[in-house]
LORO-181119 format. One record per atom (N, C-alpha, C, O): residue number from 1; atom name; y, x, z; residue in three letters. Coordinates in Angstrom, 1 decimal. Atoms other than C-alpha are relative to their C-alpha. Layout:
SITE    i  at   north    east      up   aa
SITE  NUM  CA       Y       X       Z  Ala
...
% end
This chain:
SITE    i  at   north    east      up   aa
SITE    1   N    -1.4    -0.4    -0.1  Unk
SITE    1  CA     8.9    59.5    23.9  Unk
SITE    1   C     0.4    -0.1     1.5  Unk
SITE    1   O     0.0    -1.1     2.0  Unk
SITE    2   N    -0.4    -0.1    -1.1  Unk
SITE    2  CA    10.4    60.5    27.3  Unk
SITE    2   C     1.6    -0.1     0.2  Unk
SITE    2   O     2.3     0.7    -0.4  Unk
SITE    3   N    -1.1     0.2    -0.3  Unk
SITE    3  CA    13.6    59.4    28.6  Unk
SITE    3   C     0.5     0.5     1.0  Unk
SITE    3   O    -0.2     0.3     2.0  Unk
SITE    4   N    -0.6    -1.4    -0.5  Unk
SITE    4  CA    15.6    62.0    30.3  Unk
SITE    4   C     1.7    -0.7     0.4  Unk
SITE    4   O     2.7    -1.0    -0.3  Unk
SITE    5   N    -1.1     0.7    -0.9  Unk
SITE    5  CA    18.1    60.3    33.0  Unk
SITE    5   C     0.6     0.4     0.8  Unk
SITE    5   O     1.8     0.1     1.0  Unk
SITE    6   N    -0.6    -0.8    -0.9  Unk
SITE    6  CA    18.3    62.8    35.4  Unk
SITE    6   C    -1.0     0.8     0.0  Unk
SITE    6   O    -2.0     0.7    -0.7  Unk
SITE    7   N     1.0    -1.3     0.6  Unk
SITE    7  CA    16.8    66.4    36.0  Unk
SITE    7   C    -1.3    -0.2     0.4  Unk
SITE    7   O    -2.2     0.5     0.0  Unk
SITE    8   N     0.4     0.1    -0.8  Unk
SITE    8  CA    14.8    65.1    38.1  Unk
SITE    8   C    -1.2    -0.4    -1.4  Unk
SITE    8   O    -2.1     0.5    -1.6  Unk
SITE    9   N     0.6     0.0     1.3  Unk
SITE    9  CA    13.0    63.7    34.8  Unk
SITE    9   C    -0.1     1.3    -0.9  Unk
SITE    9   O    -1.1     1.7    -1.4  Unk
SITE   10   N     0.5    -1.1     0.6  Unk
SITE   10  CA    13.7    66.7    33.0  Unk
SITE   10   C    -0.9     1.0     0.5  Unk
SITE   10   O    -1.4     1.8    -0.2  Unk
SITE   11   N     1.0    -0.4    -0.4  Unk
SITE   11  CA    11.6    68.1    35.3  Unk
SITE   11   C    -1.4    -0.4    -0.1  Unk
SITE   11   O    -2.0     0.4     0.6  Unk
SITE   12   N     0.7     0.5    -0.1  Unk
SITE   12  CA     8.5    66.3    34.7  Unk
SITE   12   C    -0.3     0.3    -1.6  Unk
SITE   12   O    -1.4    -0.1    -2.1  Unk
SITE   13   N     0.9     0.1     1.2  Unk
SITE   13  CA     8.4    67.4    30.9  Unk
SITE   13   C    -0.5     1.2    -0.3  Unk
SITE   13   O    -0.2     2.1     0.5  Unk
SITE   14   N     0.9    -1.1     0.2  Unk
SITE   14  CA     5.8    70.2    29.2  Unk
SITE   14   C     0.8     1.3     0.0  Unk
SITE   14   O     0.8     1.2     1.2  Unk
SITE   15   N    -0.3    -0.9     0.4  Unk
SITE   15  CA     7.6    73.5    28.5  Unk
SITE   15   C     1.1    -0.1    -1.4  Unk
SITE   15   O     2.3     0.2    -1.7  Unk
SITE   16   N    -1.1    -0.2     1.8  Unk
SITE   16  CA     8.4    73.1    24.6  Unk
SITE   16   C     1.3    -1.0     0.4  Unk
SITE   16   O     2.4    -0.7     0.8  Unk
SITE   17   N    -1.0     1.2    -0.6  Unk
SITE   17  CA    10.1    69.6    25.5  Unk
SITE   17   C     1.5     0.5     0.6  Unk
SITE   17   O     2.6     0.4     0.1  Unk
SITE   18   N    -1.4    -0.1    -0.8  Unk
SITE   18  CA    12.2    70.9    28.5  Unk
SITE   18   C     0.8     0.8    -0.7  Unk
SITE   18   O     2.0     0.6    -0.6  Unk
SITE   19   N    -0.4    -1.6     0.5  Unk
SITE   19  CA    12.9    74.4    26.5  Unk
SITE   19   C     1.7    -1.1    -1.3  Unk
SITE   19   O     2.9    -1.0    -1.5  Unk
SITE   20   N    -1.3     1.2     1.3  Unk
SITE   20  CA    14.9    71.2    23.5  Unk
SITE   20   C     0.6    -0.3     0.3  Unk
SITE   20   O     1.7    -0.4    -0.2  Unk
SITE   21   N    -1.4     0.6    -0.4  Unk
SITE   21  CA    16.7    69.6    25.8  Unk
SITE   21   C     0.7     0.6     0.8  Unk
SITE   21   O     1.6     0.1     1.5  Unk
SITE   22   N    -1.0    -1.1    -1.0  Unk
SITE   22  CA    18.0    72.6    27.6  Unk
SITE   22   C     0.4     0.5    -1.1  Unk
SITE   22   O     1.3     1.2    -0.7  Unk
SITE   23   N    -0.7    -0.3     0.8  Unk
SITE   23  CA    19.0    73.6    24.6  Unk
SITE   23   C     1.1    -1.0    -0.9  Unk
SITE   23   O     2.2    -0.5    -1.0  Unk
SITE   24   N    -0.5     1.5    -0.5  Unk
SITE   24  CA    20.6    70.2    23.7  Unk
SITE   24   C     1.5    -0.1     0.8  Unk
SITE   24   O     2.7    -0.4     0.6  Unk
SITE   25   N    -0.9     0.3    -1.5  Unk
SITE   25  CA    22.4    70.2    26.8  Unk
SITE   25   C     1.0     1.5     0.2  Unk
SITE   25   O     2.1     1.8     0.8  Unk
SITE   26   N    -1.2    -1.3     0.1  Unk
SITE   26  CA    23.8    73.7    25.9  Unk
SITE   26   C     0.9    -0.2    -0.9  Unk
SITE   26   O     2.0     0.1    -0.8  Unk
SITE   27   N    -1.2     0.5     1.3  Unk
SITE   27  CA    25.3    72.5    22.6  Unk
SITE   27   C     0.6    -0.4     0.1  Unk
SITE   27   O     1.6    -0.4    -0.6  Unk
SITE   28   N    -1.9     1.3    -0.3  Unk
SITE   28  CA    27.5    69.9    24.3  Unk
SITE   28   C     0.9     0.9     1.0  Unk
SITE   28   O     2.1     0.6     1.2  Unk
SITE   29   N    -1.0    -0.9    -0.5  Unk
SITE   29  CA    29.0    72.5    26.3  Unk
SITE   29   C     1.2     0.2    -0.2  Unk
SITE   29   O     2.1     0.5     0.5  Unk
SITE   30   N    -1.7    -0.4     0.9  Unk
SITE   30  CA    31.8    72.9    24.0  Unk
SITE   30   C     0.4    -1.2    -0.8  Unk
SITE   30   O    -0.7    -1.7    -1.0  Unk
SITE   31   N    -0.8     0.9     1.2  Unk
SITE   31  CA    33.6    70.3    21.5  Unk
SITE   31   C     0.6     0.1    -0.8  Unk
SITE   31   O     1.3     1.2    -0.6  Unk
SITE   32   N    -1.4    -0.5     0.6  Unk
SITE   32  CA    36.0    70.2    18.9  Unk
SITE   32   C     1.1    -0.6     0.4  Unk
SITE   32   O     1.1    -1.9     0.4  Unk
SITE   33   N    -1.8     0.8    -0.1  Unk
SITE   33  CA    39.7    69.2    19.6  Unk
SITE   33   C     1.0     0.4    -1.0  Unk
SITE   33   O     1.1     1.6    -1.2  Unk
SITE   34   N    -0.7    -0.3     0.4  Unk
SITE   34  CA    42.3    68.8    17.5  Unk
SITE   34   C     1.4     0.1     0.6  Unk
SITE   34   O     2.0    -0.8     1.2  Unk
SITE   35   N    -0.8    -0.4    -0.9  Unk
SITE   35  CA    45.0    70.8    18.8  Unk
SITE   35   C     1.7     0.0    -0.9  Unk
SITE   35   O     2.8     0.2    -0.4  Unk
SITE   36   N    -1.4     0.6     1.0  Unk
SITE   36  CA    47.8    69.9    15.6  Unk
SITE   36   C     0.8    -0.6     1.0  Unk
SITE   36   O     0.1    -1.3     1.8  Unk
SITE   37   N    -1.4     0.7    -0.7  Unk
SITE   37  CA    51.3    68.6    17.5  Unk
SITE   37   C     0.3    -0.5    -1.4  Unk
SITE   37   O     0.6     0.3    -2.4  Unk
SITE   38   N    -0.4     0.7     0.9  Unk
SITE   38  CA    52.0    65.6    15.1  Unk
SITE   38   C     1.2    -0.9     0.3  Unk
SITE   38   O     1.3    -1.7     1.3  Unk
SITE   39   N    -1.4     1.3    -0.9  Unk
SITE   39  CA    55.7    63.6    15.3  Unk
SITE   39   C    -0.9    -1.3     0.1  Unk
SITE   39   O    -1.9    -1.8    -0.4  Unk
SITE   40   N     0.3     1.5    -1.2  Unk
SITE   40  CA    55.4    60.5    17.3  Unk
SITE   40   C    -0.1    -1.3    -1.2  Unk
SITE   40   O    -0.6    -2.4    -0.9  Unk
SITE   41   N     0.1     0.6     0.4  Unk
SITE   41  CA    55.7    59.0    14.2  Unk
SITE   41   C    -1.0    -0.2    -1.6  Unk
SITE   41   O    -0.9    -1.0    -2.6  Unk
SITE   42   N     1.0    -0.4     1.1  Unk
SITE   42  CA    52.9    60.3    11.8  Unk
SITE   42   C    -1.4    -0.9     0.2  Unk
SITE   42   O    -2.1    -1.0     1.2  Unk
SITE   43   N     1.4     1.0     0.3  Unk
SITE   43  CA    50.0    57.9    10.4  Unk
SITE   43   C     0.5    -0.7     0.1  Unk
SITE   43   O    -0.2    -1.4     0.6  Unk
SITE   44   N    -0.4     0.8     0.4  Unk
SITE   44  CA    52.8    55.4    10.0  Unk
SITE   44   C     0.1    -0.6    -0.9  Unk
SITE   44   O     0.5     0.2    -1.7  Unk
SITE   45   N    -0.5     0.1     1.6  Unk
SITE   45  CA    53.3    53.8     6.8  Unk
SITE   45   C     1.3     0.4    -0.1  Unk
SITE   45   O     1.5     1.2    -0.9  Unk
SITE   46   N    -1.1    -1.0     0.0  Unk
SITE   46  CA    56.5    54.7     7.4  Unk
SITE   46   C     0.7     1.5     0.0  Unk
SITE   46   O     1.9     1.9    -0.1  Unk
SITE   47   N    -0.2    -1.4    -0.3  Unk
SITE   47  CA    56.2    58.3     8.0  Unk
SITE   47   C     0.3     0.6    -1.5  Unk
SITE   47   O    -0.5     0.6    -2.5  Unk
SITE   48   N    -0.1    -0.9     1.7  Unk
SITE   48  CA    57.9    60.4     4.9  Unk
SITE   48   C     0.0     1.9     0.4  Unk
SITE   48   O     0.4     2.7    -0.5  Unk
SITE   49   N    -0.1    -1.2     0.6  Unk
SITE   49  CA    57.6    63.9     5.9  Unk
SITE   49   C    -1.5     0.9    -0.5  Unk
SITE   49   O    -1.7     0.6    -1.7  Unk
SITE   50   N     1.2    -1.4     0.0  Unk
SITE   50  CA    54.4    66.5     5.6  Unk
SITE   50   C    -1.0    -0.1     0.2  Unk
SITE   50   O    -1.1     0.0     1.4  Unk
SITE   51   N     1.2    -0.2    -0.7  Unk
SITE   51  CA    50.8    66.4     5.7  Unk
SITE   51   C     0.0     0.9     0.9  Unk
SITE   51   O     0.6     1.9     0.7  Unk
SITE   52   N     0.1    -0.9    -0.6  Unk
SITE   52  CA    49.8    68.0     8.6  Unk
SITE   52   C    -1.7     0.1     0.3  Unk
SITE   52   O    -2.4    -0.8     0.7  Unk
SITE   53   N     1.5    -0.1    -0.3  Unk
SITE   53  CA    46.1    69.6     8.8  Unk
SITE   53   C    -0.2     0.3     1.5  Unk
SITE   53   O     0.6     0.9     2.2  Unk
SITE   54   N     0.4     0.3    -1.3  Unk
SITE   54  CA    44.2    69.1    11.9  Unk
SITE   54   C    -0.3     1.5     0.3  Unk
SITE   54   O    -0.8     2.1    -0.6  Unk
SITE   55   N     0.5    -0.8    -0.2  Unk
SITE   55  CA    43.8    72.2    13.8  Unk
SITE   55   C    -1.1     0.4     1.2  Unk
SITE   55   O    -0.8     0.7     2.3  Unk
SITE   56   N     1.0     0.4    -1.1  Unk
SITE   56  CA    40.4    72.2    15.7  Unk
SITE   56   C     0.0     1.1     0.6  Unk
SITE   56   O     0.4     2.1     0.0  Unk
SITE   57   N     0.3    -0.5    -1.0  Unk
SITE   57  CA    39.5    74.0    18.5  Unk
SITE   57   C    -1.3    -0.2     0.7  Unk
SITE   57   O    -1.8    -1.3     0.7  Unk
SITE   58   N     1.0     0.4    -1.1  Unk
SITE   58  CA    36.4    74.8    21.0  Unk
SITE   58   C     0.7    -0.3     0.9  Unk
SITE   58   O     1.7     0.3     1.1  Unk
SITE   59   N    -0.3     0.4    -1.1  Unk
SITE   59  CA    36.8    73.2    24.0  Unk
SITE   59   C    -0.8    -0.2     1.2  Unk
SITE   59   O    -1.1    -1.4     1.4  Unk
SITE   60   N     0.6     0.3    -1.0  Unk
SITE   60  CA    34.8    73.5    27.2  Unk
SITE   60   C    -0.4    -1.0     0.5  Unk
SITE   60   O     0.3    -1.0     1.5  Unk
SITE   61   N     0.4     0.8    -0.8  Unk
SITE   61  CA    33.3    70.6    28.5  Unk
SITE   61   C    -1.2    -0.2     0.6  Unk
SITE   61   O    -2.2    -0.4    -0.1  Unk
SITE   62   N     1.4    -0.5    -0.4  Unk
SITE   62  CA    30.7    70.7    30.9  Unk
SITE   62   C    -0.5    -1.7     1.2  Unk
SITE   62   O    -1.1    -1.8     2.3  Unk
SITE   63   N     0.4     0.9    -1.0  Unk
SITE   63  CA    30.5    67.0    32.1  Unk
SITE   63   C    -1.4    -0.5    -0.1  Unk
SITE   63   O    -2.0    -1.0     0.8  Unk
SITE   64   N     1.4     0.5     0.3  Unk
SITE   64  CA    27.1    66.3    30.1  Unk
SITE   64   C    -0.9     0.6     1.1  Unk
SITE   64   O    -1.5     0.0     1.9  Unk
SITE   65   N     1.1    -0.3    -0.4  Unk
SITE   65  CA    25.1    69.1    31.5  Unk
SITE   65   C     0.5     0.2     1.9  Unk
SITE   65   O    -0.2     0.7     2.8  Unk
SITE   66   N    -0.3     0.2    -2.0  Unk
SITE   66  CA    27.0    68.5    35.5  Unk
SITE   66   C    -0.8    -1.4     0.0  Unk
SITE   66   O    -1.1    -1.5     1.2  Unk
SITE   67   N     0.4     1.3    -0.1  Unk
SITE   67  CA    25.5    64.8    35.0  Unk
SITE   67   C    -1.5     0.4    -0.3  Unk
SITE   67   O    -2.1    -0.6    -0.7  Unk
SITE   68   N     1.5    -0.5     0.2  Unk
SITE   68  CA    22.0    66.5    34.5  Unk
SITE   68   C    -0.1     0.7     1.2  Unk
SITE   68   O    -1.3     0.6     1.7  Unk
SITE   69   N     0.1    -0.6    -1.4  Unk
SITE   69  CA    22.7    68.7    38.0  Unk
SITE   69   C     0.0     1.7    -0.3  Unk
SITE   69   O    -0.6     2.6     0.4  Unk
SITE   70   N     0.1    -2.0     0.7  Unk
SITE   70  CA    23.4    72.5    35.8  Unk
SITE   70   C     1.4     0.4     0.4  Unk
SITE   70   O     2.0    -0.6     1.0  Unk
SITE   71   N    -0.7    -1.2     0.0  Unk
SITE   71  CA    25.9    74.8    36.1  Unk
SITE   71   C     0.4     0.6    -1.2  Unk
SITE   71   O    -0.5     1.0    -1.9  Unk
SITE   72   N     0.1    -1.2     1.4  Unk
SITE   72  CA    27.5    76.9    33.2  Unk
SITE   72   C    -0.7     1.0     0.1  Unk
SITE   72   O    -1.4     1.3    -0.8  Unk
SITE   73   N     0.3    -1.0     0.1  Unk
SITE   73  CA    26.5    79.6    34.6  Unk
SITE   73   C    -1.9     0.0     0.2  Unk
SITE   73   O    -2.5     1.0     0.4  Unk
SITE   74   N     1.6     0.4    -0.1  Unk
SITE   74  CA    22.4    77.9    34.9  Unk
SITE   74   C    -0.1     0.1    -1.4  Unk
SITE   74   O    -1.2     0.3    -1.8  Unk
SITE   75   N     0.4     0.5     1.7  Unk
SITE   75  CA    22.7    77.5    30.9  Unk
SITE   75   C     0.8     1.1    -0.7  Unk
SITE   75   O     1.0     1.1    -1.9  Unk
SITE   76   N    -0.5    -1.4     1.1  Unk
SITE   76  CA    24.3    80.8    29.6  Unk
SITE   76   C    -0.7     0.6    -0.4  Unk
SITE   76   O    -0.5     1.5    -1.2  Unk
% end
């Protein structure tokens, strides 16, 4: 098993290897967020009005594969 800390490591693995964790490292590119505006006072016990369902969202985030030393545009 190889532990992959920096690219500098990712460089050092076979082909198949590097080919999983650059794919990996493209999946976290995005996330979900829930983008619902809920009042200030919902998940209270006190709260009496309205379920509200969560409305998710993708979300860009590209801090995993900048802490590896990529680029978006290295992983598109």
């Amino acid at each position: 098993m190889n532990i992959i800390n920096t690219r500098e490591d990712l460089d050092t693995l076979n082909d198949t290897d590097k080919a999983q964790f650059i794919a990996l490292l493209k999946g976290s590119m995005t996330r979900k967020q829930d983008s619902q505006v809920y009042p200030d006072d919902y998940n209270q016990p006190d709260y009496a009005g309205e379920v509200l369902e969560p409305i998710w969202i993708d979300v860009e985030d590209l801090r995993t594969i900048e802490r590896f030393g990529f680029s978006r545009e290295e992983l598109v």
